[in-house]
N, C-alpha and C positions, 0 to 999 in steps of 0.2 A: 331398354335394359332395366329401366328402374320398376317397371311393370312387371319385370320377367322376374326383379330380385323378390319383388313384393308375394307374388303366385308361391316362389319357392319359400320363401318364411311363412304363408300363410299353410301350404301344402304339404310340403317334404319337411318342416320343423314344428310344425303349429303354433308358433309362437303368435300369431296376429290376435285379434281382436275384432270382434263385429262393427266396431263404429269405423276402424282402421280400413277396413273392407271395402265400409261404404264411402266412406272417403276416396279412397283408390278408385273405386268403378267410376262414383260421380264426377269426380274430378276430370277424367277420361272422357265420358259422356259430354262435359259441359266445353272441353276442348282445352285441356292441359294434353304435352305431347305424353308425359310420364306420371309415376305416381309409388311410393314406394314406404310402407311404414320407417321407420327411424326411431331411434333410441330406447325399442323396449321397456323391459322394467314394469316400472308404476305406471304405463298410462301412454309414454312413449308421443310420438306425432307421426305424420305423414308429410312426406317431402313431396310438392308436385310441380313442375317443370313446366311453366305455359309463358309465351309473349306476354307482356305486360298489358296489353288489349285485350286479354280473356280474363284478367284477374277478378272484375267485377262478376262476369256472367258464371266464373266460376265459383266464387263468393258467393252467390245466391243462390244457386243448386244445389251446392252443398247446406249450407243456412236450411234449405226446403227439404231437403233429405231427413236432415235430421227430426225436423219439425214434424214429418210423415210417420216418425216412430217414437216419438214424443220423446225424446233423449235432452239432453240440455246444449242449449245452442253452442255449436264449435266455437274455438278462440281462431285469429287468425296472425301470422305474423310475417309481415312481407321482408322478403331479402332480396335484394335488388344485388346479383354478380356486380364486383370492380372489375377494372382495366384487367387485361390481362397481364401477367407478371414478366418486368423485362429486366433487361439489369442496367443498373446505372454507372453513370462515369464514364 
């Protein structure tokens, strides 16, 4: 679904960006399950959904992506999901 969201902001609204793009495919390619731009605007990010065992190999495809169209190297910033939410007491 975060692939399907990203196709449609890139397609049916044009709001994406080429780096956003390339983001999305690579990240997919490198073995994230999803991939999806986020927060528009100025510059915006890409949200992408992978095990924490792909994080590296996807960190470096992307890094190499970019480097392939001489762009300036991605930032990264891990979020690691909490517990899920229960109630207390």
């Amino acid at each position: 679904m975060l692939t399907e969201g990203h196709a449609s902001l890139r397609d049916d609204f044009e709001v994406s960006w080429p780096q956003a793009d390339v983001v999305v495919d690579v990240a997919i390619a490198a073995g994230a399950y999803g991939a999806k731009m986020i927060g528009g605007g100025f510059g915006g990010s890409v949200l992408a959904l992978m095990p924490a065992e792909r994080v590296s190999s996807v960190r470096t495809a992307l890094a190499g992506g970019f480097a392939q169209r001489d762009w300036t190297p991605p930032e990264f910033l891990e979020a690691i999901p909490s517990a899920a939410a229960r109630q207390l007491g």
